[in-house]
C-alpha positions as CSV (number, residue, x, y, z in Angstrom):
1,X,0.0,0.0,0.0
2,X,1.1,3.1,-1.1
3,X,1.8,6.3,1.2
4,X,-0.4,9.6,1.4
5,X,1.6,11.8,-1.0
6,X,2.5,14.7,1.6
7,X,2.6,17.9,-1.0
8,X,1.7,21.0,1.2
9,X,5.6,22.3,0.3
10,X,4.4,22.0,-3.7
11,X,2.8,25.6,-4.7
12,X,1.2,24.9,-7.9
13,X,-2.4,22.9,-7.2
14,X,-1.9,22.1,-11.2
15,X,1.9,20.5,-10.0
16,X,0.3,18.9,-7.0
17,X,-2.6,16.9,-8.7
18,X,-0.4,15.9,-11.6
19,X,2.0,14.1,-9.1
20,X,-1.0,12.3,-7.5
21,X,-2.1,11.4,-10.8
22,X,1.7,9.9,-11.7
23,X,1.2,8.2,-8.5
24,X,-2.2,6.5,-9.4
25,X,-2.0,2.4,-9.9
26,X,-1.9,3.2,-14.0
27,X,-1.0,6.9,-15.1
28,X,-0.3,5.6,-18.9
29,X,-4.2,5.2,-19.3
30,X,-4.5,8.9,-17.2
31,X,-2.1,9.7,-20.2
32,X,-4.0,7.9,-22.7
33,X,-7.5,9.2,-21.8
34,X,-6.3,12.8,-22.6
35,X,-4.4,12.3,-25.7
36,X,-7.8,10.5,-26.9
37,X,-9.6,13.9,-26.5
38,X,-6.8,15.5,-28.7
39,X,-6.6,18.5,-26.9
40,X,-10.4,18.9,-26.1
41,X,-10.7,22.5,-24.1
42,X,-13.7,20.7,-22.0
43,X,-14.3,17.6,-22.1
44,X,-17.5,15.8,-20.7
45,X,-17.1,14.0,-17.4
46,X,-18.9,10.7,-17.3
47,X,-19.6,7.8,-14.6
48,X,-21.6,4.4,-16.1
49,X,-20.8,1.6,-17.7
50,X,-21.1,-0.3,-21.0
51,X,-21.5,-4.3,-22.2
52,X,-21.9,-5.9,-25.5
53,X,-23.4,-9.6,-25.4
54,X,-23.8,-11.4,-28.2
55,X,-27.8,-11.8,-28.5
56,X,-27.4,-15.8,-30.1
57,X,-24.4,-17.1,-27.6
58,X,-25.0,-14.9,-24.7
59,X,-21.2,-14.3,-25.1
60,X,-19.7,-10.9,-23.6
61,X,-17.7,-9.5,-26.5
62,X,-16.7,-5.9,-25.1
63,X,-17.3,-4.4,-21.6
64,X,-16.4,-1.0,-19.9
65,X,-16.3,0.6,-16.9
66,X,-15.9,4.3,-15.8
67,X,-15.0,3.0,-12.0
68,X,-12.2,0.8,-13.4
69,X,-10.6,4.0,-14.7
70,X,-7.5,5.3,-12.6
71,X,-9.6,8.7,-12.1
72,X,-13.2,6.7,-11.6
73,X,-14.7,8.8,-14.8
74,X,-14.7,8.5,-18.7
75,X,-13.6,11.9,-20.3
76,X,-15.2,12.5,-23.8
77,X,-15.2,15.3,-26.1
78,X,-17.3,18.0,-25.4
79,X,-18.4,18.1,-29.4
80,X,-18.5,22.2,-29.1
81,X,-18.6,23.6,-32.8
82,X,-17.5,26.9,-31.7
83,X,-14.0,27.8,-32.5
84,X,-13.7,30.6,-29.7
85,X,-14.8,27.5,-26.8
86,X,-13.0,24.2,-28.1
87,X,-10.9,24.8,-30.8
88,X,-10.3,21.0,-31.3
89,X,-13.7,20.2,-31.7
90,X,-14.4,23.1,-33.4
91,X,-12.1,21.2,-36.2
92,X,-13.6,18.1,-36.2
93,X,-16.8,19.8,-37.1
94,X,-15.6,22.4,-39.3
95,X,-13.9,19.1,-41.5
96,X,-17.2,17.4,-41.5
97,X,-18.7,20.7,-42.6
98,X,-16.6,20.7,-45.5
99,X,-17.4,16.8,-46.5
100,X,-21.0,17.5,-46.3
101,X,-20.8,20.9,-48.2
102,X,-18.0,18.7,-50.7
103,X,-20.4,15.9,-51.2
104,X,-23.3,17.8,-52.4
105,X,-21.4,19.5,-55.2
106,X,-18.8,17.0,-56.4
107,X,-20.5,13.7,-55.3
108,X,-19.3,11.3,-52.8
109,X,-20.5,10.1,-48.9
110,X,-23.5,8.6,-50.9
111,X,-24.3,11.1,-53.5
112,X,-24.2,10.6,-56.9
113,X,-20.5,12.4,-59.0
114,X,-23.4,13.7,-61.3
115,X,-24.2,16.6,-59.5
116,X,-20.9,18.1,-60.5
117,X,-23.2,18.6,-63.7
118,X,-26.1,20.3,-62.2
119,X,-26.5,23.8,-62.1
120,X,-25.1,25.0,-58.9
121,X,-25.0,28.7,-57.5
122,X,-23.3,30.4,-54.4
123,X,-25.8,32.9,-53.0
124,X,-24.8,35.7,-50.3
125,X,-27.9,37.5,-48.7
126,X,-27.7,40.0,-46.5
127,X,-29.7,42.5,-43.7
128,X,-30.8,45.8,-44.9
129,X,-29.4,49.0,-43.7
130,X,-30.6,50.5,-40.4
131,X,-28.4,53.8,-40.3
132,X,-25.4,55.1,-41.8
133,X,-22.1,53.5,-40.4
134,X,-18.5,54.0,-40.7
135,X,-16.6,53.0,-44.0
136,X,-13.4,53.3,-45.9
137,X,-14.4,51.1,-49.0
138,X,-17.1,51.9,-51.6
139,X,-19.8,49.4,-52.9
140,X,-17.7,48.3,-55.1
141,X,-14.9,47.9,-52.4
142,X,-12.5,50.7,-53.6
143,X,-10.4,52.4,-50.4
144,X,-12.6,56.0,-50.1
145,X,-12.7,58.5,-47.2
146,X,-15.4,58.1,-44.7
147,X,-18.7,60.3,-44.8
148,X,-17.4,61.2,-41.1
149,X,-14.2,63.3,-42.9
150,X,-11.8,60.5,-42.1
151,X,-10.2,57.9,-44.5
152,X,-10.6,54.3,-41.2
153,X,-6.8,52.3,-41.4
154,X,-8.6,48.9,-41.6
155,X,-8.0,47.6,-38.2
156,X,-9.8,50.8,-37.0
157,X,-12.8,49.9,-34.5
158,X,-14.7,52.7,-35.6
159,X,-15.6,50.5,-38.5
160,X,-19.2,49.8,-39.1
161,X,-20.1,51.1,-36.4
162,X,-23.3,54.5,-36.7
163,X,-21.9,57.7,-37.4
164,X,-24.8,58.6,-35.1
165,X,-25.9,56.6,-33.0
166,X,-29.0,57.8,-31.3
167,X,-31.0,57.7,-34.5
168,X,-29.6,54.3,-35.6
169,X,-32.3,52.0,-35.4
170,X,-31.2,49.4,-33.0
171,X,-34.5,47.8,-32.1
172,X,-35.2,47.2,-36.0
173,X,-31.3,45.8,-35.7
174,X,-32.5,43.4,-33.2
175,X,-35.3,42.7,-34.6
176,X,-34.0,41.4,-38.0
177,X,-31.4,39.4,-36.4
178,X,-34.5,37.4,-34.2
179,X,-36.1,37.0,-37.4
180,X,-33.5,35.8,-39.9
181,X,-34.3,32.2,-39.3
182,X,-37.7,32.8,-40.5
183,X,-36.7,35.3,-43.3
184,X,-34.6,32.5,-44.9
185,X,-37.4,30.1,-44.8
186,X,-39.4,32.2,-46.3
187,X,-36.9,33.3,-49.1
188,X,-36.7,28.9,-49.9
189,X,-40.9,28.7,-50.1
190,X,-40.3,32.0,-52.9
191,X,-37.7,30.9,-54.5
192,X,-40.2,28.1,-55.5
193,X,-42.7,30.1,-56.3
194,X,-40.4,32.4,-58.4
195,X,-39.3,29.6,-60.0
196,X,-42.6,28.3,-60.9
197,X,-43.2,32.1,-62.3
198,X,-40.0,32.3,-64.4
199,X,-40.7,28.9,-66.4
200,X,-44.2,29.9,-66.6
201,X,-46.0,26.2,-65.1
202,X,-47.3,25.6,-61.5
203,X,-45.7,25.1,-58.2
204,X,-46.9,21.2,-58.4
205,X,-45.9,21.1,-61.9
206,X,-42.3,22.2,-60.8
207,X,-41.7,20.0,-57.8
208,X,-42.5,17.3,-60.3
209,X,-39.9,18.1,-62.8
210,X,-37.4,19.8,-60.5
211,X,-35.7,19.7,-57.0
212,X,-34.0,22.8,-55.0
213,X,-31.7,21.6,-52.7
214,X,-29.7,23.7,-50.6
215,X,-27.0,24.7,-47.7
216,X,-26.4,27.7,-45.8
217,X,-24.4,29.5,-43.1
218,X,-25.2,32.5,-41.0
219,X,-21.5,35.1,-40.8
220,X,-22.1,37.9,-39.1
221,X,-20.9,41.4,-40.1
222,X,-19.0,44.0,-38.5
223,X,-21.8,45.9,-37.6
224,X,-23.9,43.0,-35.3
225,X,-26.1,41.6,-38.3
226,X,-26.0,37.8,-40.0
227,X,-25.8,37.3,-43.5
228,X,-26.3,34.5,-45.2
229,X,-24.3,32.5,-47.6
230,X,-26.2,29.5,-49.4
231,X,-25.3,26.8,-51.9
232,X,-28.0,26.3,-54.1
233,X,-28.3,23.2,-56.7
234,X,-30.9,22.1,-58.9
235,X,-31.7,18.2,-59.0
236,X,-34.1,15.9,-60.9
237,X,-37.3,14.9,-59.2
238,X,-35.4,12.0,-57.6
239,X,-33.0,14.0,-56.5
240,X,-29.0,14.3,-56.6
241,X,-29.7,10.5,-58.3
242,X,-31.1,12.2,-61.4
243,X,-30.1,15.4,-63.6
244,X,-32.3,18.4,-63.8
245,X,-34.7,19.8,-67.1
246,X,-32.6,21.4,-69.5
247,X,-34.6,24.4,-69.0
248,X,-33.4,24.6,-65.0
249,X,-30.5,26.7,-66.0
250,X,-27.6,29.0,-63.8
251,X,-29.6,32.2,-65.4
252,X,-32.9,30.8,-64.2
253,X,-32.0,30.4,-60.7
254,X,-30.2,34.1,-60.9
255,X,-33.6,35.3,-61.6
256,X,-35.5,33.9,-59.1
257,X,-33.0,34.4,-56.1
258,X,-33.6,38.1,-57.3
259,X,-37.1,38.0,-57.3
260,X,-37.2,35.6,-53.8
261,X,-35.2,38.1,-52.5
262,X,-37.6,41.1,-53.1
263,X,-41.1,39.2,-52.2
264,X,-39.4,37.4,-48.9
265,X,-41.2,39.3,-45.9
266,X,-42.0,39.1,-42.7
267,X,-44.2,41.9,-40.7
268,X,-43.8,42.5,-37.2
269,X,-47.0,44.4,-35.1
270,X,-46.1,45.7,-31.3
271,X,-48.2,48.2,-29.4
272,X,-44.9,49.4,-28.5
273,X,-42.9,50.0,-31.4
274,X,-45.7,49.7,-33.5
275,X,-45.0,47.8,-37.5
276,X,-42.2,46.3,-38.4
277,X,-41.4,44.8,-41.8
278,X,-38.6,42.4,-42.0
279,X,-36.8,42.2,-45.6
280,X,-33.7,41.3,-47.2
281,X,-31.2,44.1,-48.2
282,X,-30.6,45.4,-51.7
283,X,-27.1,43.9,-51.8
284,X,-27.4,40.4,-52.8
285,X,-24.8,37.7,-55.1
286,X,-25.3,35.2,-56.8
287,X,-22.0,33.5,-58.7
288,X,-21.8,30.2,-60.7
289,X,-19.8,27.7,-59.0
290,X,-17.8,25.7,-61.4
291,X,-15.9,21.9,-60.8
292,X,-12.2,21.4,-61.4
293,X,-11.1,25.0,-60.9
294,X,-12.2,26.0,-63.9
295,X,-13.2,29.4,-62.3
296,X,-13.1,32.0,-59.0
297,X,-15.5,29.7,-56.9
298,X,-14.9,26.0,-57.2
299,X,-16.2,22.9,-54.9
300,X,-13.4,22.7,-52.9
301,X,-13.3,27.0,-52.1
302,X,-16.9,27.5,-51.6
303,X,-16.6,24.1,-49.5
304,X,-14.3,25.5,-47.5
305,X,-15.3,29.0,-47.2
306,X,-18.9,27.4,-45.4
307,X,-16.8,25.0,-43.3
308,X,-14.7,28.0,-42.0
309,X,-17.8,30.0,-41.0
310,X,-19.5,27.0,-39.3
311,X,-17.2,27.1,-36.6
312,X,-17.6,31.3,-36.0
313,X,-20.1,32.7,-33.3
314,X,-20.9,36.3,-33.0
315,X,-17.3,37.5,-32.2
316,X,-16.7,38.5,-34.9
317,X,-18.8,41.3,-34.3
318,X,-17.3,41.9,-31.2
319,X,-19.7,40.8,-28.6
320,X,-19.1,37.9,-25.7
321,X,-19.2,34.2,-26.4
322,X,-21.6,33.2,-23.6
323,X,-25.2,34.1,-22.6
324,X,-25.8,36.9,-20.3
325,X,-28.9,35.0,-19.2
326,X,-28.8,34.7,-14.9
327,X,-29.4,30.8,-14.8
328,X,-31.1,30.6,-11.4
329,X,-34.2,32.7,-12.4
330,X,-33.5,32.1,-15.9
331,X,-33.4,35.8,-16.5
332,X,-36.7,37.0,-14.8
333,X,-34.7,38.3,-11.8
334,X,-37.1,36.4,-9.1
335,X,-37.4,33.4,-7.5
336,X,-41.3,32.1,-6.0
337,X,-40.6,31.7,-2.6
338,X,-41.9,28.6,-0.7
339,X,-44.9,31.2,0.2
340,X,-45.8,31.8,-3.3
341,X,-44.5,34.8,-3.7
342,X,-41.5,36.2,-5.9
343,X,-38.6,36.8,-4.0
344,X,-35.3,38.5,-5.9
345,X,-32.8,36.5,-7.4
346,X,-29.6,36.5,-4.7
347,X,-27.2,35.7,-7.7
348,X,-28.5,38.4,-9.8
349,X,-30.0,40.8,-7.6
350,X,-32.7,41.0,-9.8
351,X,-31.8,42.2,-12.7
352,X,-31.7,38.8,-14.4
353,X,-28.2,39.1,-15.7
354,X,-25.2,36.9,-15.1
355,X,-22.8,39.7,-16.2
356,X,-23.8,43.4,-15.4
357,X,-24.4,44.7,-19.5
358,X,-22.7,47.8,-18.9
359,X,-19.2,46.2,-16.9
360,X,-19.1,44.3,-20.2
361,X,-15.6,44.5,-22.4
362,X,-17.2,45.5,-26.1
363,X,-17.8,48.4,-27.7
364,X,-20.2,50.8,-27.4
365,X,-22.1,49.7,-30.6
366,X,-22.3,46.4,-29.4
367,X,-23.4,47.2,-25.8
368,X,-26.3,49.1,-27.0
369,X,-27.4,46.1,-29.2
370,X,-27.1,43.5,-26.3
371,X,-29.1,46.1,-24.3
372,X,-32.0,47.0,-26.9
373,X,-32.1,42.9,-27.3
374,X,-32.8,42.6,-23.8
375,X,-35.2,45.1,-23.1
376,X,-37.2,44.0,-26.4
377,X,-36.9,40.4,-24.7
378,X,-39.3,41.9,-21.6
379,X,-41.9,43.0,-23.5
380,X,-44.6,40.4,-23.9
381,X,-45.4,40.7,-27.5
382,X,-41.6,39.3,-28.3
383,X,-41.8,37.3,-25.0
384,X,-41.6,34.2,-27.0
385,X,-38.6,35.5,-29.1
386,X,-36.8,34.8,-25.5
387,X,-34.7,37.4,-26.8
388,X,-32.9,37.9,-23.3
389,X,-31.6,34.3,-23.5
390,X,-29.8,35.8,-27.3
391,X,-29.0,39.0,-26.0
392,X,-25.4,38.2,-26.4
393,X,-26.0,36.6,-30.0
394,X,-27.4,40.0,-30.5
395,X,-30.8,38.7,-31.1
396,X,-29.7,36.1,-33.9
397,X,-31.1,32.9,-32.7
398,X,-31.4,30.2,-35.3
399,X,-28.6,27.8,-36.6
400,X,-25.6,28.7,-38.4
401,X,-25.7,26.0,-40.4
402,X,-28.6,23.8,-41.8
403,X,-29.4,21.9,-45.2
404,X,-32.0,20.9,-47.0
405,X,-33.0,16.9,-46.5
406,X,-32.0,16.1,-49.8
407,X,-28.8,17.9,-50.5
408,X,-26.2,15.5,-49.1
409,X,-25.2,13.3,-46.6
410,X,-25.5,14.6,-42.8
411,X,-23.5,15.0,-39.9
412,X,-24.7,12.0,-37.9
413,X,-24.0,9.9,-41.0
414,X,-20.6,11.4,-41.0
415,X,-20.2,10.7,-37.0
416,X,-21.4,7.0,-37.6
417,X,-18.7,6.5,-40.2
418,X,-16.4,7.5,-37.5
419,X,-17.4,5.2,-34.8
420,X,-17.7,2.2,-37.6
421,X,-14.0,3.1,-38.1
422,X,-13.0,3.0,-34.2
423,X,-15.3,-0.5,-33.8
424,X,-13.1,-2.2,-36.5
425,X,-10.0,-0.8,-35.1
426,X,-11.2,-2.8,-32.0
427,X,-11.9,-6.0,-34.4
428,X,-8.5,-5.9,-35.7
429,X,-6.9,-5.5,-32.2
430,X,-9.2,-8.7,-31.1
431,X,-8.0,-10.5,-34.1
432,X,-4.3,-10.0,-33.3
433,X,-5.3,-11.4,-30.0
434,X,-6.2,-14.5,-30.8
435,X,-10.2,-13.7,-30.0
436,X,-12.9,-15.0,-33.2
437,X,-14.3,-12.2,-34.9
438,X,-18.2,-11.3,-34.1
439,X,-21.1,-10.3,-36.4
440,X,-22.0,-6.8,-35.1
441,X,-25.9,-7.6,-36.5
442,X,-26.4,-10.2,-33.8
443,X,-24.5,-7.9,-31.5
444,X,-26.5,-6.2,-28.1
445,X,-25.2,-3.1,-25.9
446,X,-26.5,-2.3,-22.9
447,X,-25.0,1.1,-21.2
448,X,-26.1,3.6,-18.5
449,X,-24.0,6.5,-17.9
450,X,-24.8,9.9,-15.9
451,X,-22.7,13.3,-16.5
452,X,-20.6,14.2,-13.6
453,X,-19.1,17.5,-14.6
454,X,-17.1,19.3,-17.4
455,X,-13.6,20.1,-17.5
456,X,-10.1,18.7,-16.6
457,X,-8.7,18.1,-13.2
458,X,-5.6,21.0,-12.5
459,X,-3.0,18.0,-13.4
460,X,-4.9,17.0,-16.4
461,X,-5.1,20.3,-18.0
462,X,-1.1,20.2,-17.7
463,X,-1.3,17.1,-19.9
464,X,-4.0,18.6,-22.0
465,X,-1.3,21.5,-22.8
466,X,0.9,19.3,-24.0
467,X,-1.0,17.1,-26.0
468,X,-2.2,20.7,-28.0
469,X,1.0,21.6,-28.1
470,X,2.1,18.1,-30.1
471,X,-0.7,18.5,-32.3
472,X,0.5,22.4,-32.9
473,X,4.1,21.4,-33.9
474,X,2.9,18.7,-35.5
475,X,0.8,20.6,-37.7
476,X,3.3,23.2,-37.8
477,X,5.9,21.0,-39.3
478,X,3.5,19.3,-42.0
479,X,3.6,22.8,-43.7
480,X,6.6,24.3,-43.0
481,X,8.7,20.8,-42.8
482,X,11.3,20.0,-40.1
483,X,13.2,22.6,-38.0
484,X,16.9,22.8,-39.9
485,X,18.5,22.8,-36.2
């Protein structure tokens, strides 16, 4: 039996629990757990177990348990798409991003190498203007002097933000960003309907000759609004399986998105700011995207331009990364007392906020749109918008990335490929063993597992560092090649 570790002379607590974890009965599995997550900022704590029987011969064929682990829990991946929480997650699914956007324009994970053929456009869509703002480009992106007097460097914060801000219109702002998720579905059901206008036949007529399948991305702007970039393909009636009408051309779907983009509306009615109408900006693209790099956007740039995007949140207009919602009164800044009555939030001292809104690091611009977000979000007309949950997402509250069902393979799909791969990797290690080899069909799991916690243990997150920093060099030395020294 090992000795209590006596380490009140060791300062560092990250020091201290990394020599208790050396000291554990197996530290190369500690070791080995943590490379697994390959450098996972916070990975999920879990405590259960696993066992697969064979359902014919009542056989155990694999069996796992979290208490047999040197630390008594399984660490996993936290799965986090965003770049600015988990950086390596935020790779894996920025790489399956790209597959799935790849697939539906040059074939491959299940869809037909055909589609290469069909007539495929790249669509940007953007929010209309709700005040003059700072500049130092032209519409057509030229360098010109700001309406201000003043010609912005390009790292200047000043960009996009009002040149006066108390008449920009921050609650229309707002307002558009709650409602962009609806927009866009409502620009898909007119694109139809434009199409159906453009060849001159009916909706049902159309859907029975064509298919308009589709991806898209939200990227937010400098000045707190999403835009949307879209990949847009026509397909037979069956799909990515069978080509398009001759008459579904690039020029035909140019026209539509223009007149989708005009008819797409939503109206808004408050008692307290009275009508809204929620439309798409003037500025709008629409480019041909061509296969083999035989022009600006091919399948592997607009691939990876979505991919790169899926993995971005709203900092890049400068707001905070987390919700500003206070958790124990979910915002409402009371609690109901045992007695019935509401009783102020202790955490939040009832103003529903985790972080004060005004003790907040951002700019002024963005402070203002996080506050008219979460004033909005108290009124009860926009109650269900729950816009004071989104207040730091500056109202936007829909997915950055979705997909139409019929446009490629999915992200599940892609995950299940994965963990296909990782089970054989197990057969083959059986195999070397000695063991026979199992039909997974007649295979049965049974698990139970319940999350503990998130994060690393002080020691861990020492290991954690180092495993990143591997990966880094690594990475650093495919491009660059080995050090000359």
């Amino acid at each position: 039996m090992r000795r209590p570790l006596d380490l009140r002379h060791v300062i560092s607590p990250g020091l201290r629990d990394l020599i208790e974890l050396a000291n554990t009965h197996d530290f190369d599995r500690v070791q080995q757990q943590v490379r697994n997550l390959r450098g996972c900022s916070r990975p999920v704590n879990l405590h259960g177990w696993t066992i697969t029987t064979d359902a014919a011969t009542k056989e155990v064929i694999r069996s796992y348990r979290s208490e047999d682990e040197p630390t008594g829990r399984l660490l996993t991946t936290c799965g986090n798409r965003r770049a600015s929480r988990c950086p390596a997650c935020s790779r894996v699914y920025a790489a399956d991003t790209y597959h799935l956007i790849r697939a539906g324009l040059s074939g491959g994970k299940n869809v037909a190498e055909t589609v290469r053929d069909h007539p495929r456009a790249f669509v940007t869509l953007t929010a209309p203007s709700f005040g003059p703002v700072h500049r130092n480009t032209d519409s057509a992106g030229k360098p010109r002097r700001c309406r201000c007097g003043t010609q912005h460097a390009d790292d200047d914060p000043a960009l996009s933000t009002p040149l006066n801000p108390a008449t920009y219109d921050y609650t229309g702002a707002v307002l558009w960003n709650a409602h962009a998720g609806q927009l866009w579905a409502r620009f898909t059901t007119y694109l139809r309907r434009a199409l159906a206008k453009h060849f001159g036949m009916t909706q049902k007529a159309l859907n029975a000759a064509l298919r308009v399948s589709f991806a898209k991305v939200a990227e937010y702007q400098k000045r707190g609004l999403v835009h949307f970039h879209a990949v847009i393909r026509f397909d037979g009636p069956d799909g990515h399986t069978t080509p398009p009408p001759a008459w579904a051309t690039f020029d035909a779907l140019k026209a539509a998105v223009g007149l989708a983009v005009e008819r797409a509306r939503l109206t808004i009615e408050s008692d307290s700011i009275g009508e809204r109408v929620i439309a798409w900006g003037r500025r709008f693209k629409v480019d041909p995207i061509t296969a083999l790099g035989d022009g600006e956007l091919t399948d592997s740039k607009v691939a990876g331009y979505v991919a790169k995007y899926a993995t971005k949140n709203a900092e890049g207009a400068g707001t905070v990364d987390r919700t500003l919602m206070c958790r124990p009164c979910a915002g409402r800044g009371y609690l109901r007392g045992p007695d019935g009555f509401h009783d102020r939030c202790p955490d939040c001292d009832g103003t529903g906020q985790a972080e004060p809104i005004k003790a907040l690091p951002i700019q002024q611009h963005v402070r203002q749109m996080i506050r008219t977000a979460w004033d909005l979000g108290h009124l009860p007309e926009f109650a269900h918008l729950k816009l004071w949950k989104w207040a730091h997402m500056l109202g936007f509250r829909g997915h950055f990335s979705s997909k139409s069902r019929a446009y490629s393979t999915t992200l599940g799909a892609l995950r299940d490929v994965r963990r296909a791969w990782r089970l054989a990797q197990v057969e083959a290690a059986r195999a070397r063993a000695g063991h026979p080899t199992t039909d997974e069909t007649t295979l049965v799991t049974a698990s139970s597992w319940t999350y503990l916690s998130s994060g690393y243990r002080p020691g861990e997150e020492l290991l954690a560092a180092q495993v990143r920093h591997d990966l880094n060099e690594a990475d650093r030395i495919k491009t660059e090649g080995e050090p000359w020294l």
